[in-house]
DSSP file (Angstrom, degrees, kcal/mol; ACC not computed):
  #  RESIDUE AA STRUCTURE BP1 BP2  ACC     N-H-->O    O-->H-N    N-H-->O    O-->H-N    TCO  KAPPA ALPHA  PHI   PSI    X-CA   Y-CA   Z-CA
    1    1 A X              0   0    0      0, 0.0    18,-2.1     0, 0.0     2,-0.3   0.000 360.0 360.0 360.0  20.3    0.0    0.0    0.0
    2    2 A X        -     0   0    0     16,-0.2    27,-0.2    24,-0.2    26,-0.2  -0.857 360.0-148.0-135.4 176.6    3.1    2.4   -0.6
    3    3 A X        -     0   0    0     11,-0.3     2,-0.4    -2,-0.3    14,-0.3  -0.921  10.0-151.5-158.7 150.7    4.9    4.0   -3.4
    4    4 A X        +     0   0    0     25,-2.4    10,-0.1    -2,-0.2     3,-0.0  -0.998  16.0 175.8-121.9 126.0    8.2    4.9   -4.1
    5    5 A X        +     0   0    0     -2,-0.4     2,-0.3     1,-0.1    25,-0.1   0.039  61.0  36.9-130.3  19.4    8.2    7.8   -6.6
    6    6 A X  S    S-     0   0    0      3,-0.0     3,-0.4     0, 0.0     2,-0.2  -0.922  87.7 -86.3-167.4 165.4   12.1    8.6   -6.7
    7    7 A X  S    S+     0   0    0     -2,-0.3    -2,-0.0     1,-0.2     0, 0.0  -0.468 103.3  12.0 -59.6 122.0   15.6    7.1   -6.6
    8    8 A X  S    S+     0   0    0      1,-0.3     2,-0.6    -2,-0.2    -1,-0.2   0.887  77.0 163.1  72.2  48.7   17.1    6.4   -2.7
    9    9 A X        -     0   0    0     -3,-0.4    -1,-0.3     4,-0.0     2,-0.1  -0.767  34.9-122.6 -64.5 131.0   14.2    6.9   -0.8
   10   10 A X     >  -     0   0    0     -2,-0.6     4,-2.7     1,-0.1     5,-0.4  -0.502  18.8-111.4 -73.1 170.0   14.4    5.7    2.5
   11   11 A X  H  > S+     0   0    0      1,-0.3     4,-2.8     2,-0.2     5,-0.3   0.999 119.4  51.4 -87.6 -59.9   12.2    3.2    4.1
   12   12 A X  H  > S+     0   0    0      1,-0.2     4,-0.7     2,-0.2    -1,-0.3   0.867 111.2  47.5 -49.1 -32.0   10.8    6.0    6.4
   13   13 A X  H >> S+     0   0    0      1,-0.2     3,-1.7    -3,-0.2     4,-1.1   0.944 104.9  55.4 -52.2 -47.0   10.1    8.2    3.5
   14   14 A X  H 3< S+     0   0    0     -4,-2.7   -11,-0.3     1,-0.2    -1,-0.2   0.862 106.2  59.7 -69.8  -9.7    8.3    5.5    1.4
   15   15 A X  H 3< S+     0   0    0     -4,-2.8    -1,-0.2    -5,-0.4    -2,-0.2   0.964  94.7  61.3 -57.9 -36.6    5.9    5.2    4.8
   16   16 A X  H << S+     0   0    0     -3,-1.7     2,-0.6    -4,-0.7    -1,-0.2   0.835  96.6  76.6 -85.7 -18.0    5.1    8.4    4.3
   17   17 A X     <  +     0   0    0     -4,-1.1     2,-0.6   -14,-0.3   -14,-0.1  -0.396  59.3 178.0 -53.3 105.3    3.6    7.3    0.8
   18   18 A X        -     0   0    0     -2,-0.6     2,-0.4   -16,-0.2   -16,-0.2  -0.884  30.4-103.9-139.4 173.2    0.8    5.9    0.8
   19   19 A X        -     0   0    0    -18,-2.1    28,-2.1    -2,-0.6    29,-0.5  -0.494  43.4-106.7 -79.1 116.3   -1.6    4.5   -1.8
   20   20 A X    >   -     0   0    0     12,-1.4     3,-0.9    -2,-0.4    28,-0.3   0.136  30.8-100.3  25.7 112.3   -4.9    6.5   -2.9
   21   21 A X  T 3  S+     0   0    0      1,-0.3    23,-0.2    23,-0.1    52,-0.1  -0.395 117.6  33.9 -55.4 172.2   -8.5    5.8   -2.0
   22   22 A X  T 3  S+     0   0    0     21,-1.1    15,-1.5    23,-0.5     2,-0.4   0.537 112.2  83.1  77.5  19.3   -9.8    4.3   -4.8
   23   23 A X  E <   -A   36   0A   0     -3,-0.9    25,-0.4    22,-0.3    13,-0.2  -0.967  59.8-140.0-155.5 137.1   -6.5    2.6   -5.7
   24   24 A X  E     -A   35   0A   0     11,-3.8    11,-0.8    -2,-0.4    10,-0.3  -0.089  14.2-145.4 -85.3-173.1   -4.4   -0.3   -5.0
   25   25 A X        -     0   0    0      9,-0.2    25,-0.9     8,-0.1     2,-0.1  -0.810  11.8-163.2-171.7 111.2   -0.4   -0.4   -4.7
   26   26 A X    >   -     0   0    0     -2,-0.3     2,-0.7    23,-0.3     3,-0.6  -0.301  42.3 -78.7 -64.7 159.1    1.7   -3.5   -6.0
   27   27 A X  T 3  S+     0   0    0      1,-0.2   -24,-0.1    -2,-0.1    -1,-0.0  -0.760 128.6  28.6 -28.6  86.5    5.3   -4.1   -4.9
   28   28 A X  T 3  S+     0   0    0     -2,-0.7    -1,-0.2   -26,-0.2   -25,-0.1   0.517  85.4 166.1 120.0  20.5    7.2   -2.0   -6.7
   29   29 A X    <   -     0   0    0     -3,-0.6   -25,-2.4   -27,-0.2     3,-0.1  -0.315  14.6-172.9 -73.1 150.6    4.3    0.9   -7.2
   30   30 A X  S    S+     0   0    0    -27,-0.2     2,-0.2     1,-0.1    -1,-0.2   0.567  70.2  39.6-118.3  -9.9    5.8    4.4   -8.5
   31   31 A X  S >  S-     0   0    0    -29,-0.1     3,-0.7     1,-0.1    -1,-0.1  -0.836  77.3-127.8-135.7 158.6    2.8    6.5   -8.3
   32   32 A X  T 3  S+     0   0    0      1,-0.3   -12,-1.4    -2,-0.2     3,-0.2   0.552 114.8  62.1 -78.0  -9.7   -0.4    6.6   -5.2
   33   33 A X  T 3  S+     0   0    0    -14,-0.1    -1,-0.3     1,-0.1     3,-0.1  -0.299  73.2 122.2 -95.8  22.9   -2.5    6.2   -8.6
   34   34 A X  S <  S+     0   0    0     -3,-0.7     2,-0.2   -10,-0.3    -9,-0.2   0.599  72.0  17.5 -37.8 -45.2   -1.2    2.9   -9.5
   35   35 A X  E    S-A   24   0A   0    -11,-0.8   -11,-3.8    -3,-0.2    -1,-0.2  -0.880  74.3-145.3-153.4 114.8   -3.8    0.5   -9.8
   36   36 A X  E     -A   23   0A   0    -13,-0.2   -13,-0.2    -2,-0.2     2,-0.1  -0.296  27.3-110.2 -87.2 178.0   -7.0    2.1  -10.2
   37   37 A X        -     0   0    0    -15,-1.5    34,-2.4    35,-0.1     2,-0.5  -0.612  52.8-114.0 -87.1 148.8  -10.0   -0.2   -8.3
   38   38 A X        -     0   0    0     32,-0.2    32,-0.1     1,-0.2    -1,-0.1  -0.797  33.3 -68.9-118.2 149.2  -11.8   -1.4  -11.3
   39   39 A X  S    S+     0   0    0     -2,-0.5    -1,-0.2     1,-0.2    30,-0.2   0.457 125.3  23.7  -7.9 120.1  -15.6   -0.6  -12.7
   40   40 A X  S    S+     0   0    0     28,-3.9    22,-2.1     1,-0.3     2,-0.3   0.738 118.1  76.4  89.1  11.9  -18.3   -2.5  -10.1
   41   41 A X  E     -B   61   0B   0     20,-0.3    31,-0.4    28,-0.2     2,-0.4  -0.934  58.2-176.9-147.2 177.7  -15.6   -2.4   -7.1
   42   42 A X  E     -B   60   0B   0     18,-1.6    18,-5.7    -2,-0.3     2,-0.3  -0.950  17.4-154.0-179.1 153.7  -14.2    0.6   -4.6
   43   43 A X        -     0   0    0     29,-2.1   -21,-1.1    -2,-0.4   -20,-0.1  -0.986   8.4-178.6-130.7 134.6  -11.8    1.1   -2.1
   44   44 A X        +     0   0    0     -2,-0.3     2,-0.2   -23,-0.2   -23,-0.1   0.261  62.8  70.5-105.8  13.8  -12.4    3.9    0.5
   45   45 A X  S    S-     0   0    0    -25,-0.1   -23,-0.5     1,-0.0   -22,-0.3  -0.753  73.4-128.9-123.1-176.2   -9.1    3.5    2.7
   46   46 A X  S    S+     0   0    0     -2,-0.2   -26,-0.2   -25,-0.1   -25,-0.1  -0.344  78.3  56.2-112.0-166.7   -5.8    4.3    1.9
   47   47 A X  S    S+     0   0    0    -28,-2.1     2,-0.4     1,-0.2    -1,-0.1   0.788  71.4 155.1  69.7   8.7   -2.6    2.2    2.1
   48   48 A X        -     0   0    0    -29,-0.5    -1,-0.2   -25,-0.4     2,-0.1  -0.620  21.0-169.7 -84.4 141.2   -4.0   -0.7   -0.1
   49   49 A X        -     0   0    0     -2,-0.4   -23,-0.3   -25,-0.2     2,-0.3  -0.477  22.5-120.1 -96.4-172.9   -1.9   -3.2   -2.2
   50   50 A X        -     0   0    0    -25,-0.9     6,-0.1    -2,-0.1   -23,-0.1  -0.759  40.9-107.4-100.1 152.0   -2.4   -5.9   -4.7
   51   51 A X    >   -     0   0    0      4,-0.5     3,-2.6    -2,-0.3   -24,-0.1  -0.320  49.3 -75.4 -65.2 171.3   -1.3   -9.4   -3.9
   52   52 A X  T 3  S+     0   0    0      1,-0.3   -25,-0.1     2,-0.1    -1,-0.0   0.685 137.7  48.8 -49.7 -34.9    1.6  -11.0   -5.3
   53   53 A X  T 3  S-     0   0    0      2,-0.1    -1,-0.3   -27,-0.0     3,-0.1   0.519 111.7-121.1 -49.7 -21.3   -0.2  -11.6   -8.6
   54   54 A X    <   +     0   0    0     -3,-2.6     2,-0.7     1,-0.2    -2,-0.1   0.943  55.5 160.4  59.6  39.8   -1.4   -7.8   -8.6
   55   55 A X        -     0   0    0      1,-0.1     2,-7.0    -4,-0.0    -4,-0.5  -0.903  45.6-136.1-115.5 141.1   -4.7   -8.8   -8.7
   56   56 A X    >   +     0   0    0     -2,-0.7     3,-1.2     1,-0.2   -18,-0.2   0.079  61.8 126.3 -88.2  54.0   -6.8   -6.2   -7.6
   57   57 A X  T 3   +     0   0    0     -2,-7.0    -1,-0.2     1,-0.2    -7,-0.1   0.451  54.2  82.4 -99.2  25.0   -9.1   -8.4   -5.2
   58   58 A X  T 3   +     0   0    0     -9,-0.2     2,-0.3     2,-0.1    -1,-0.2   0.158  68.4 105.6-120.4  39.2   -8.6   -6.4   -2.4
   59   59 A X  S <  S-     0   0    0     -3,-1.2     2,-0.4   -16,-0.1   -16,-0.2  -0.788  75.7-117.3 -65.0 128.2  -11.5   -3.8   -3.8
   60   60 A X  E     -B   42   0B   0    -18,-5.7   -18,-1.6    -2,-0.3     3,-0.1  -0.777  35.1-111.1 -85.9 127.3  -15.0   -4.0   -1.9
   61   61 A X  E     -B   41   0B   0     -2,-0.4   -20,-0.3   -20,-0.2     2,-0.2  -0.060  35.1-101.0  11.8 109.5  -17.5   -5.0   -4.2
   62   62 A X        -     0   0    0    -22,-2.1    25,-3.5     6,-0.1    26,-0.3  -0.597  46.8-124.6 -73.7 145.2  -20.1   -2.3   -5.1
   63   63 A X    >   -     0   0    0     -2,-0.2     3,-1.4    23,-0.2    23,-0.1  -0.601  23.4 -84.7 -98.8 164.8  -23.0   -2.9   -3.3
   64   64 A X  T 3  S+     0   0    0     -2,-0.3    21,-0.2     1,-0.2    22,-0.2  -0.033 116.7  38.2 -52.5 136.5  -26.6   -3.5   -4.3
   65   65 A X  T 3  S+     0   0    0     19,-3.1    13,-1.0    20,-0.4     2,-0.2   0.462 116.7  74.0 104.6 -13.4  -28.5   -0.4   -4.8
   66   66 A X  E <   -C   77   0C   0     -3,-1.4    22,-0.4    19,-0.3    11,-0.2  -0.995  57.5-135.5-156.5-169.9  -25.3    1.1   -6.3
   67   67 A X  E     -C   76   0C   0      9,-1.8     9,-1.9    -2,-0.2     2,-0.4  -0.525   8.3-172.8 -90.4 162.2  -22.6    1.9   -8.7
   68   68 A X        -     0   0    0     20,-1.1   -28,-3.9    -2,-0.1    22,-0.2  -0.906   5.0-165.1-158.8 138.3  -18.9    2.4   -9.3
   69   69 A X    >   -     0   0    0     -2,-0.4     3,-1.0     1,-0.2   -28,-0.2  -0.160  58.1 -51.7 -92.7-163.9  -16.6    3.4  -11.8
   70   70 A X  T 3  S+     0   0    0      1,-0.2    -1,-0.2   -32,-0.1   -32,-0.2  -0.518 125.2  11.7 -65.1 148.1  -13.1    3.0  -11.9
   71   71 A X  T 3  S-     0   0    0    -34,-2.4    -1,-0.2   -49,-0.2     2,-0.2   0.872  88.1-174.3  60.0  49.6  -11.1    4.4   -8.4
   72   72 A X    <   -     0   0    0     -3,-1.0   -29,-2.1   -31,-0.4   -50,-0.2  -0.330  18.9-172.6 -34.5 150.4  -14.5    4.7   -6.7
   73   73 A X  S    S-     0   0    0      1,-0.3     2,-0.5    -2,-0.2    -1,-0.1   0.468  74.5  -2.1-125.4 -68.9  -14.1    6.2   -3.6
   74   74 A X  S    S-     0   0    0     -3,-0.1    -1,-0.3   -53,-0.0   -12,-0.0  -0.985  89.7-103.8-142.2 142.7  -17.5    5.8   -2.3
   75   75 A X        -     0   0    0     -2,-0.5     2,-0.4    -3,-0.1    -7,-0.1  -0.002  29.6-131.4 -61.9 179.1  -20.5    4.1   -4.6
   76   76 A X  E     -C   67   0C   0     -9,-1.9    -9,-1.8     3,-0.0     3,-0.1  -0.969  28.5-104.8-131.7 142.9  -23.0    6.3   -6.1
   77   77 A X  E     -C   66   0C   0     -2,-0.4   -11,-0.2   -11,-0.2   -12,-0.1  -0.151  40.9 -99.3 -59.3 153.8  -26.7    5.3   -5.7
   78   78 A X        -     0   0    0    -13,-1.0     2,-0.3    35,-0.2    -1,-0.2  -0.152  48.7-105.8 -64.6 162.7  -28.3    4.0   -8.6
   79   79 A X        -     0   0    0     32,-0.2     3,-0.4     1,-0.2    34,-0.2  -0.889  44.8 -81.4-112.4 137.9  -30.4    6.7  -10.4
   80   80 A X  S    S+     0   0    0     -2,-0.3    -1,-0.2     1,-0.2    29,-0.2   0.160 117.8  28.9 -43.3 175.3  -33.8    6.8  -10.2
   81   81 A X  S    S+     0   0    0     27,-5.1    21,-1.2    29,-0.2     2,-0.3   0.776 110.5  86.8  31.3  40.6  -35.7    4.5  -12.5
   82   82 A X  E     -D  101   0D   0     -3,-0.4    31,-0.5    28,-0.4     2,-0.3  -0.913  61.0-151.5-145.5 144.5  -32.7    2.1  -12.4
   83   83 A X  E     -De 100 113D   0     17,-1.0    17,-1.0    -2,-0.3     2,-0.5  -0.953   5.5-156.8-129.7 152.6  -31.6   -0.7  -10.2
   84   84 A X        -     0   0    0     29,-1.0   -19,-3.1    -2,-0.3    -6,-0.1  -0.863   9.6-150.3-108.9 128.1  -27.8   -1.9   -9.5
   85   85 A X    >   -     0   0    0     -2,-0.5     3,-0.6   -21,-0.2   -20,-0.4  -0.092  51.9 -68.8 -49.1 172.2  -26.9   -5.6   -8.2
   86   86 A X  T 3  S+     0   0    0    -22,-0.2   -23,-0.2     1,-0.2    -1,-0.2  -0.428 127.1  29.3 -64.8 143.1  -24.1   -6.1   -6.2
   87   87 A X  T 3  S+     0   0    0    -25,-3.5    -1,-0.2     1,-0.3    10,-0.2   0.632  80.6 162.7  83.0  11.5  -21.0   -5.4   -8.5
   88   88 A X    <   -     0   0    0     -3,-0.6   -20,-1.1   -22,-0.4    -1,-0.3  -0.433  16.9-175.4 -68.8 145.2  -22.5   -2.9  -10.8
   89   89 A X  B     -f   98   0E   0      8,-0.7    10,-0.7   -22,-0.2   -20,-0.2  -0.547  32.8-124.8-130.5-179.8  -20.3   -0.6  -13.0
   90   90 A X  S    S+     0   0    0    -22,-0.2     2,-1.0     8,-0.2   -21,-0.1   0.413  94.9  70.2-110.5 -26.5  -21.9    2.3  -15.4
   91   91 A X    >>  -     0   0    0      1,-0.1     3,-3.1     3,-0.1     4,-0.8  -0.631  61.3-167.9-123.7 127.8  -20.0    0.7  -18.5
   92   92 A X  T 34 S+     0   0    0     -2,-1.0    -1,-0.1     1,-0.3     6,-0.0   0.631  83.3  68.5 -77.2   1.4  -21.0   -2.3  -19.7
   93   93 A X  T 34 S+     0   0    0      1,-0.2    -1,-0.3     3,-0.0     3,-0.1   0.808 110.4  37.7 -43.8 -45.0  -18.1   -2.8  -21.8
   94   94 A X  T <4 S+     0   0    0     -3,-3.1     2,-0.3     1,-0.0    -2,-0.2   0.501 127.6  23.8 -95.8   6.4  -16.1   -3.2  -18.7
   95   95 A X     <  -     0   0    0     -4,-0.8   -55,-0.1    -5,-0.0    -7,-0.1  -0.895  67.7-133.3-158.5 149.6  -18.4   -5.1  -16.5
   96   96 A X  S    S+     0   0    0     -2,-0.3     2,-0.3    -3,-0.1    -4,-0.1   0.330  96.3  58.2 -65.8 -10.4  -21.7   -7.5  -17.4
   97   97 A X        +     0   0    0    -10,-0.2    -8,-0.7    -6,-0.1     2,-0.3  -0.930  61.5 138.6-118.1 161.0  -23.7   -5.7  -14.8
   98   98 A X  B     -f   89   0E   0     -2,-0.3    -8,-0.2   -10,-0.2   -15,-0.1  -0.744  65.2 -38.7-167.9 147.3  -24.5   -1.8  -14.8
   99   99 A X        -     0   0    0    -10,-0.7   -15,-0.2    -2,-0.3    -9,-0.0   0.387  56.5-148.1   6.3  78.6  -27.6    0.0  -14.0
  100  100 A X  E     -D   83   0D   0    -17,-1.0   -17,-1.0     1,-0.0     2,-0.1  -0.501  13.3-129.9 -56.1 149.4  -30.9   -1.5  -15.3
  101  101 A X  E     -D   82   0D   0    -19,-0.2   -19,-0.3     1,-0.1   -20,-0.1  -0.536  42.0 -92.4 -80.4 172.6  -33.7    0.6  -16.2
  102  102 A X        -     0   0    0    -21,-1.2     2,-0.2    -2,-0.1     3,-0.1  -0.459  54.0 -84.3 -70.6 170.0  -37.2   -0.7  -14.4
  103  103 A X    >   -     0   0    0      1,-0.2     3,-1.2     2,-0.1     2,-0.1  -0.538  46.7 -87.1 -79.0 147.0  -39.4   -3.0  -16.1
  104  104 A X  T 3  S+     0   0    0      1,-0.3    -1,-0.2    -2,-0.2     3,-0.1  -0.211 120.4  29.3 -49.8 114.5  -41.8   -2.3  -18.3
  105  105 A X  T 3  S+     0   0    0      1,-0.6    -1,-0.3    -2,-0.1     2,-0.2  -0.099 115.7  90.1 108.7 -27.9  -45.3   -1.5  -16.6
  106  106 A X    <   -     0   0    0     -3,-1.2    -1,-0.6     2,-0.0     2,-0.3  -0.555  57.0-157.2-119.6-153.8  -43.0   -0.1  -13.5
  107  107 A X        -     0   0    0     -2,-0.2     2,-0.5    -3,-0.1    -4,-0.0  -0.999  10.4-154.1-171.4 135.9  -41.3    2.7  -12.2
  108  108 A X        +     0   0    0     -2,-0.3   -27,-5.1     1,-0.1   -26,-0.1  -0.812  14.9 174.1-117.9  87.2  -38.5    3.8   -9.8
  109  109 A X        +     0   0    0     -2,-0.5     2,-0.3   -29,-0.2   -29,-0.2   0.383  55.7  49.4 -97.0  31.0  -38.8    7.0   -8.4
  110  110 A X  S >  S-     0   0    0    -28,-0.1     3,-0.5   -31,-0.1   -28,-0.4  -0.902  83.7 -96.8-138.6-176.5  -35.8    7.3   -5.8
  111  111 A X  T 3  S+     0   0    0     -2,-0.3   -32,-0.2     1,-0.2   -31,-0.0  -0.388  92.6  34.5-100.8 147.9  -32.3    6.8   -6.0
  112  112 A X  T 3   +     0   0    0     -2,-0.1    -1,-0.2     1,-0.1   -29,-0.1   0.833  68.3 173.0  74.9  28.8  -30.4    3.5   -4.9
  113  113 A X  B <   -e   83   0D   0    -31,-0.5   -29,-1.0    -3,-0.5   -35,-0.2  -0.282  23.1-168.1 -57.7 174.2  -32.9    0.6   -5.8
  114  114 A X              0   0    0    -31,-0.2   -49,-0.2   -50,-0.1    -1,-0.1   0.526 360.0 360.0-122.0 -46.4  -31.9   -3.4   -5.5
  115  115 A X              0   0    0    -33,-0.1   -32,-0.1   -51,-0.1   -30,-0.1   0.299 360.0 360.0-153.6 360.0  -34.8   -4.4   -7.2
């Protein structure tokens, strides 16, 4: 969950680095933007890494009811007339779930439905 972003840092200096919300840190990170948390996930702390793989599975899940784009911070409620599953992203290129509209014959009028 730290970055080293010059030559002959010292270990207390890279402490003082620390990773982004919304973003992970590998071993070997150069930037606090490294690895952003990715569509349908968020990280609200700071100081996070990747595992040894760098895969970014220590991002919370967006929960039901909202969304998240890449480096989510904190989800955003679903828009009215919509509802988000768990793990819903806003582009469906990058994710299989995003924002439904309601079904035909209903209607969503507040923010942050499930269902």
């Amino acid at each position: 969950g730290l970055y080293s972003d010059r030559e002959g840092m010292t270990s207390a200096m890279i402490a003082e680095n620390k990773c982004s919300v919304g973003y992970l840190c590998p071993e070997g990170s150069r930037s606090k933007f490294q690895k952003p948390c990715p569509p349908g996930s968020y990280m609200d702390a700071e100081q996070r890494f990747a595992d040894d793989s760098n895969v970014l599975g220590q991002c919370n899940n967006c929960p039901a009811g909202s969304y998240c784009l890449a480096a989510t911070v904190h989800p955003i409620p679903c828009p009215a007339g919509y509802f988000c599953l768990e793990g819903d992203a806003t582009n469906p290129i990058a994710s299989n779930n995003f924002p439904q509209p309601c079904i035909k014959g209903t209607y969503g009028h507040i923010t942050g439905l499930k269902e």
